[in-house]
N, C-alpha and C positions, 0 to 999 in steps of 0.2 A: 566936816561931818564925815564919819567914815563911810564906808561903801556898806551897802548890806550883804555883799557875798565875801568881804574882807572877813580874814583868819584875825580871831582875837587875839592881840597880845601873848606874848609867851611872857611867865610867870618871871623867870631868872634867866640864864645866860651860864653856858659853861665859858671851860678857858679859850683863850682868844680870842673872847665878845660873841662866840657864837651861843645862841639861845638855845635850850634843850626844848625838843618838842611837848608835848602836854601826852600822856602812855596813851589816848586814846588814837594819834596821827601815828605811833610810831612804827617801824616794818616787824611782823614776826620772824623773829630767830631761825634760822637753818639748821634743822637737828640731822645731826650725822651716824650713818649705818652702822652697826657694831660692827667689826672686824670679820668675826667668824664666820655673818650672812653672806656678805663678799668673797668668801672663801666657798661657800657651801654652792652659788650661785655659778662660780667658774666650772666647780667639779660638774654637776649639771649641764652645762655645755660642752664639756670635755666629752661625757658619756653619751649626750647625745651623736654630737661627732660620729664618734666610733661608731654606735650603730649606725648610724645613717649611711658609713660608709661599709659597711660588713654587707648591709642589707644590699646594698649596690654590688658588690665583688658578689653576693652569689645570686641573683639575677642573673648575673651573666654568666657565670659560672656552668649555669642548669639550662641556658638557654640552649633551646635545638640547634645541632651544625645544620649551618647554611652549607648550602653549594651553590657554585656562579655558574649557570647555563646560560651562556649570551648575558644578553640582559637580566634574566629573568633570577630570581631568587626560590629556593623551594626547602623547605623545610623537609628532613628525612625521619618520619618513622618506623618501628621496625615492630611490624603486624606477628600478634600470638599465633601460632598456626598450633595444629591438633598432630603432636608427633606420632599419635600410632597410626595417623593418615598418612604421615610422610615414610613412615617406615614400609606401610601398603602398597605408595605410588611409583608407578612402575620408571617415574620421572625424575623421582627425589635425591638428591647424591646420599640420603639416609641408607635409603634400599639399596643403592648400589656398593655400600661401603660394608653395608652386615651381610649381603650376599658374598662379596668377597672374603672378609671375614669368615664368615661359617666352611667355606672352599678351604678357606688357609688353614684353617684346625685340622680338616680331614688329611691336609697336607703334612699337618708338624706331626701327627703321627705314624705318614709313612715315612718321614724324614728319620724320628726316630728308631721305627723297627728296620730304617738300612745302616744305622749309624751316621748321617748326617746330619752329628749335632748340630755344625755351623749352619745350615739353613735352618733347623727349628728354632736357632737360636733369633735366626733374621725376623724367620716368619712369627714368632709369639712377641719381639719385640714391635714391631707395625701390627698384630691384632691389638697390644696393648693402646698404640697409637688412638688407633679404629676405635676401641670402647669407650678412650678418654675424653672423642670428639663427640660421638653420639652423646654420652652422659650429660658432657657440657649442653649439648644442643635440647634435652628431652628437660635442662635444669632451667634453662632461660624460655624456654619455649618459643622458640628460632628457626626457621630452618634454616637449614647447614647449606655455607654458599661453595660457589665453586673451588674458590680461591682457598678455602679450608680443606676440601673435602681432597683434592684435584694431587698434591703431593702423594696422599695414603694411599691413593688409588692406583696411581702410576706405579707405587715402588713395590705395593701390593702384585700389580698382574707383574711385574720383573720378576718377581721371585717365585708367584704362581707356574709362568712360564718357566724360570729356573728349573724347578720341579718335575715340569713335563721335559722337559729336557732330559734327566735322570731315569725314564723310563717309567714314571709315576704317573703311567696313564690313566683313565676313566674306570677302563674295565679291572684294573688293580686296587684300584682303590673302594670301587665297588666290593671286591671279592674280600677286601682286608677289613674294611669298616662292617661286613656282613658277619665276618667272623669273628669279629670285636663285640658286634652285638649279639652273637650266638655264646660267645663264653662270658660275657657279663648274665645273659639271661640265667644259667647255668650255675655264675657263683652265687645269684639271687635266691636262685631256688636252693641251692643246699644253704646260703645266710638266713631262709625261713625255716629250716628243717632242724638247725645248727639252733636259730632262736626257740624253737619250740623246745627243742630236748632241754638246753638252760634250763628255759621256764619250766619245765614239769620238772627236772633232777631240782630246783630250788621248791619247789612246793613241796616236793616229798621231802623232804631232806630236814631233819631239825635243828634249828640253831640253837649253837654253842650255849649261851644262855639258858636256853630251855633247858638244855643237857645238863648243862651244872644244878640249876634246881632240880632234876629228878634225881642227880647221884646223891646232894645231899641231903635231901629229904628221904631215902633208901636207906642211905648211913645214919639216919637218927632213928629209922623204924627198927633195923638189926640190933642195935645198940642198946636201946629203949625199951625191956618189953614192957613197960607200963603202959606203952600204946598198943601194944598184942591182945592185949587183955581188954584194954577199954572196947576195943576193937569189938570182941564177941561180945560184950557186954550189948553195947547198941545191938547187935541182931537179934536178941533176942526183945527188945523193946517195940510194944505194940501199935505205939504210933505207924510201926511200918507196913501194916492190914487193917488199920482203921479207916474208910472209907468215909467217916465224916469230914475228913483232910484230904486234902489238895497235894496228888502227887504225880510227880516230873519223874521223867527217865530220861540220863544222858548216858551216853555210850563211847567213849574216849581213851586215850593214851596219852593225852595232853593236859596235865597236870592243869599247868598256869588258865587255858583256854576255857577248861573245865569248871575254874573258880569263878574266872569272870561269867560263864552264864548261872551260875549260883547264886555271885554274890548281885546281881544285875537284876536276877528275878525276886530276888529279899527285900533288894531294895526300892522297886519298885513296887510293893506288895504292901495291901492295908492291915494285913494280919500277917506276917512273915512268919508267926510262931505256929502258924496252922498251914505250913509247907513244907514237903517231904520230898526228899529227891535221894531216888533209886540210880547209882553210879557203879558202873562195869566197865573193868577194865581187863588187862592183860596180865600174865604173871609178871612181869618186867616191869611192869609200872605201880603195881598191886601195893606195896609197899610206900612209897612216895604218893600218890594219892590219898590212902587211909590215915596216913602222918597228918597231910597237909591239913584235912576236913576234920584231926584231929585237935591242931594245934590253934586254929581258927574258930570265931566264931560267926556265924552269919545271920545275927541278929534273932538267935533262938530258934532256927530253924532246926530239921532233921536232917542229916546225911547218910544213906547205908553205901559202904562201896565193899562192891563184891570183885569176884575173879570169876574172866569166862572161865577157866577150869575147871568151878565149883561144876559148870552144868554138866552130866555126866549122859547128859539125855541128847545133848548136842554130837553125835557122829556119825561116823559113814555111813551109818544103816537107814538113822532117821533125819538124815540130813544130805542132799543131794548136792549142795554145793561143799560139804566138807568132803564126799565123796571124789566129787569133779579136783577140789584141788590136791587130793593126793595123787592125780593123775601128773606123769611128767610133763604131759603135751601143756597141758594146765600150765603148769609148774613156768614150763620154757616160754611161752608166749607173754606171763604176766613179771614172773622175776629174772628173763635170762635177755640175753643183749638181743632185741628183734632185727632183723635185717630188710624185713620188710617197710619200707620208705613208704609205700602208698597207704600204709595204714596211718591212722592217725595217732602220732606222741599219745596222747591223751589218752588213750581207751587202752595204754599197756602200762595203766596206772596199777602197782598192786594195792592199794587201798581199796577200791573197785570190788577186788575180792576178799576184802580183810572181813574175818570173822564180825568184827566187832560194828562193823560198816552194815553186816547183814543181821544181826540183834533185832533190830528193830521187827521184823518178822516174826520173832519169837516172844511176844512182850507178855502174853499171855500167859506164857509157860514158865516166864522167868517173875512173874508177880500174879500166881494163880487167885490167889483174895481180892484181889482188886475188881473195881468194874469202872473207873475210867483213869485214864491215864494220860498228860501232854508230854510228848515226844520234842526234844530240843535238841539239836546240832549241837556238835561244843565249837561252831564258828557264828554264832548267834550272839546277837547284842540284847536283853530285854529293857524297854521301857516304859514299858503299860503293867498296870494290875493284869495278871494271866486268870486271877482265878475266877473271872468271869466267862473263860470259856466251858469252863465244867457245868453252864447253867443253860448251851446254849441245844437247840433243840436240836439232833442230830437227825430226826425223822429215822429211825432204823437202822439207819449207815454205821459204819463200821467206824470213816476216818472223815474226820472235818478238815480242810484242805482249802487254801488260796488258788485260785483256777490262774494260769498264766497264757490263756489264749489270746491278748489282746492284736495279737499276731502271731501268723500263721505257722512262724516256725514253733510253738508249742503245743501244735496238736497232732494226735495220735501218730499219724503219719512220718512224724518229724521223728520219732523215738524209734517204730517197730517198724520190722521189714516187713509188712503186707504182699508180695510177691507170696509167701509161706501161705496156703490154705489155710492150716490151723488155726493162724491169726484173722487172714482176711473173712473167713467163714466165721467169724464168734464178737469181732471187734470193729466200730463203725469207725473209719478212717480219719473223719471229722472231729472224733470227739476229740476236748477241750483238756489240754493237760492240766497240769496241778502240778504243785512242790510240798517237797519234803523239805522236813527243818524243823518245825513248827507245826504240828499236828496235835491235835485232840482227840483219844480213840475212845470208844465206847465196846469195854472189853467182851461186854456180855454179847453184844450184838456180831463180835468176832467169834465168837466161840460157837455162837450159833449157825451162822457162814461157815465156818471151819474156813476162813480165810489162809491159815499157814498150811493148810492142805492143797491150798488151792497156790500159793506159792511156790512149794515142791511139785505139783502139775509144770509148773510155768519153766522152772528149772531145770526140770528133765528133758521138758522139749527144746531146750536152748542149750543142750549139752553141743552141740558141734557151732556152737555160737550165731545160727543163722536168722533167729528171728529177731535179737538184738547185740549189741558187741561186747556191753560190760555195763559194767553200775547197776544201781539199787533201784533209781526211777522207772526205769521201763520194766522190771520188775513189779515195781508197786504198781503202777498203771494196769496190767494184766491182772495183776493181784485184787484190788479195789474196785476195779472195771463193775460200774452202776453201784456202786458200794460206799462213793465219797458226795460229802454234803459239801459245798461251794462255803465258805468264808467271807465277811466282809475283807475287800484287799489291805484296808488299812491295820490287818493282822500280823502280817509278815510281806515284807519289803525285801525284794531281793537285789541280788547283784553287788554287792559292795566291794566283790572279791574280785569284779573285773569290769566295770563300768562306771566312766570319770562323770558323767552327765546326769547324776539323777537329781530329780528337784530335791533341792533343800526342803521342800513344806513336804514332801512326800515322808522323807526319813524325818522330821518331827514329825507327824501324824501318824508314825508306826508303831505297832505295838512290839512288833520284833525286828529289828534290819537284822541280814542274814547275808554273809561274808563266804557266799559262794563263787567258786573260781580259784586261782590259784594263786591272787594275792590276798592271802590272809593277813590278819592283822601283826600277827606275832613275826611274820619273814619282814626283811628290809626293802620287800619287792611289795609292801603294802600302799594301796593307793595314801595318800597321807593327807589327801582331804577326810577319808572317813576315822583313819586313825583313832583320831581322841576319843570317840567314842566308845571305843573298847577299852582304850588305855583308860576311861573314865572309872573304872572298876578294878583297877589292879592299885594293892596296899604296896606302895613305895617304900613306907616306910620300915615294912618288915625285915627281918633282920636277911632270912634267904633271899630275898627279892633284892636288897640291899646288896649283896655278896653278889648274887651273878646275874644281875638285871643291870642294861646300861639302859637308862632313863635318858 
């Protein structure tokens, strides 16, 4: 009887009597890896490897030098220190390498003024040394050890001493460096005298461009007389004493300048066809002007351009400044080479006394129908509606005006000479100047002042120039004196013509910027941050603008 833990019977038997197992006894099969895992498995090892050994080589790589003192092991750091301290300390081989340094400079220039090139040649090659160490030292932030510093120094005092050797004592070099600094001061001051004249001979002066647009806008008026005629036609047209209309006076020799504050105030303007702009010029320009305002439209506007020669009322009799300038002295101070240095470039500007400069004085006389009138610079940008200033209340005043006292250099004081009785007795020293540019006159109110009476008062007393130097402002000041209404400032914004700093939100916010100073927009000496705002208003595409405008 069989066992009960006996294996039943196998069914058959393979070859050689041995019996096949029944599939429930038999071993699972060994399934073998695909090839390419065994492939992928090595590469994986391989890469590991490598890092592990890369990681290892720079550990140590980075690891801090040791030093063996005896026994002991110490790690060396190397402490930031604060180089304009070591350059201070009276201890540092910093201070003693730029003290030597600065010695040796004073050296290679007496080396040079005796002809010894070969030591300047020594000593600027070890200053160079000197700079290359400091640099490196003030780049790592180190101080500088002996072992560095200790060569420069040495070869330094040899040549120093060199030096004294040559007879390049203390008190020579005192005397030579003294005198070095007395004739640099020297070329300073005539390099500021030298920069002033520049600048004022470029402001006066008109460029090329400008010039070619006025000759041939001249050559198309001689040529043309269909424009002679249109010409008089317009002055007898009534828009130019109609007082229901809004009208500008500008006062110029400057073609191009002229248009941009024309076409600047049209276009900023809600009715431009209810705008009138009174324009006087010179005989030299009279022609090229009239063309221009001829051949242009400025959005329906009026243009009248006259000629100061038309006024027959302007002369020496009744007029003290055409008087003063047919004097020679006049003559010589304002158009003749001055030799006088301590006066200022600037105030032997002849524009200063150019008829057309002093117009504005006579606005009454030159537009007797009128009863108000805004006065514009032709270096004026507009970008406000203007004709909200003909509503504003003037209280009686003569002239609406932007006050420029926000400091102290624009009040009274600043302008006129007050030592003068005349002055000090009538005019409070304090009061708050103003600008011209951009004014609004109420002509009635001047007529009743008799304000251009009170101008030639002003004139006559300033005939030997002592209560003021020159220009129109301090002019007008004496003239308007309790006579001018203040202005909100956001009317006229000045300085464009010589101040790089003015808030951007200030000249958007302005109803006029105004390009006083002597970089206008039209010279290439123009700041060219404000540039495009003027250039904003000049037609490129015209056929003259085209011809002799470089854009």
């Amino acid at each position: 009887m069989p066992h009960a833990w006996s294996v039943p019977a196998m069914e058959g038997r393979g070859a050689g009597g041995m019996r096949r197992r029944a599939p429930e006894f038999r071993r699972p099969s060994r399934r073998r890896l695909p090839g390419w895992i065994w492939w992928l498995v090595g590469i994986f090892v391989v890469v590991g490897l490598m890092l592990f050994v890369l990681h290892h080589n720079q550990k140590e790589q980075f690891r801090p030098p040791l030093i063996d003192k005896g026994s002991e092991i110490e790690v060396v750091h190397h402490k930031k220190v604060n180089f304009t301290e070591e350059l201070l300390s009276s201890t540092s081989f910093a201070r003693q390498l730029a003290d030597q340094m600065t010695l040796a400079k004073a050296y290679v220039i007496l080396a040079k003024e005796h002809d010894n090139l070969q030591l300047a040649w020594e000593l600027i090659s070890q200053i160079r040394n000197c700079q290359r160490l400091l640099s490196e030292g003030a780049v790592s932030g180190r101080a500088i050890s002996q072992e560095e510093a200790h060569p420069i120094i040495t070869r330094l005092a040899q040549l120093i001493y060199k030096a004294q050797d040559s007879h390049y004592d203390i008190s020579t070099t005192i005397v030579t460096l003294k005198s070095h600094a007395l004739a640099l001061e020297e070329r300073a001051k005539a390099a500021v005298v030298q920069t002033a004249e520049f600048g004022q001979l470029a402001a006066e002066s008109l460029p090329k461009n400008l010039h070619c647009l006025t000759v041939k806008l001249t050559e198309e008026w001689l040529k043309n007389p269909k424009h002679r005629s249109r010409s008089e036609e317009h002055r007898n047209s009534t828009r130019l004493v109609d007082n229901n209309l809004y009208h500008f006076a500008i006062f110029s020799d400057n073609v191009l300048a002229t248009s941009v504050v024309v076409n600047s105030t049209v276009s900023n303007a809600n009715h431009p066809q209810q705008l009138v702009f009174h324009v006087v010029t010179d005989r030299i320009h009279y022609g090229a002007m009239s063309t221009w305002f001829l051949i242009n439209d400025f959005k329906g506007c009026t243009v009248e351009v006259r000629c100061i020669d038309e006024f027959m009322w302007l002369n020496a009799v009744a007029s003290p400044l055409v008087r003063q300038l047919s004097e020679m002295e006049t003559q010589g101070f304002y158009y003749g080479d001055s030799k006088h240095l301590e006066r200022e470039i600037k105030f032997h500007n002849p524009k200063f006394v150019s008829l057309l400069n002093h117009l504005r004085f006579y606005i009454p006389q030159i537009l007797p129908n009128l009863e108000k009138v805004v006065f514009l610079d032709d270096d004026v940008v507009v970008q406000k509606d203007l004709t909200q200033l003909f509503s504003i209340e003037l209280h009686g005043n003569v002239i609406g005006a932007v006050e420029t006292c926000l400091e102290s250099f624009h009040r009274y004081h600043k302008y006129l000479n007050f030592s003068q009785p005349v002055i000090s007795s009538k005019i409070d020293p304090h009061t708050c100047g103003w600008a011209f540019g951009m004014n609004i006159f109420d002509l009635i109110a001047w007529r009743k002042a008799n304000a251009t009476a009170l101008y030639h008062y002003w004139q006559e007393q300033n005939a030997d120039l002592l209560l003021w130097r020159t220009g129109t402002l301090p002019a007008g000041l004496l003239t308007f004196y309790g006579l001018m209404e203040p202005l909100d400032r956001r009317w006229h914004v000045l300085g464009l013509g010589y101040d790089v700093e003015i808030d951007d939100r200030l000249i958007e916010s302005a109803a006029v910027v105004h390009y006083n100073g002597n970089m206008k927009p039209w010279l290439k000496l123009a700041i060219r941050r404000y540039k495009h705002i003027w250039e904003r208003y000049i037609n490129f595409s015209n056929s003259y603008v085209r011809e002799c405008m470089l854009h």
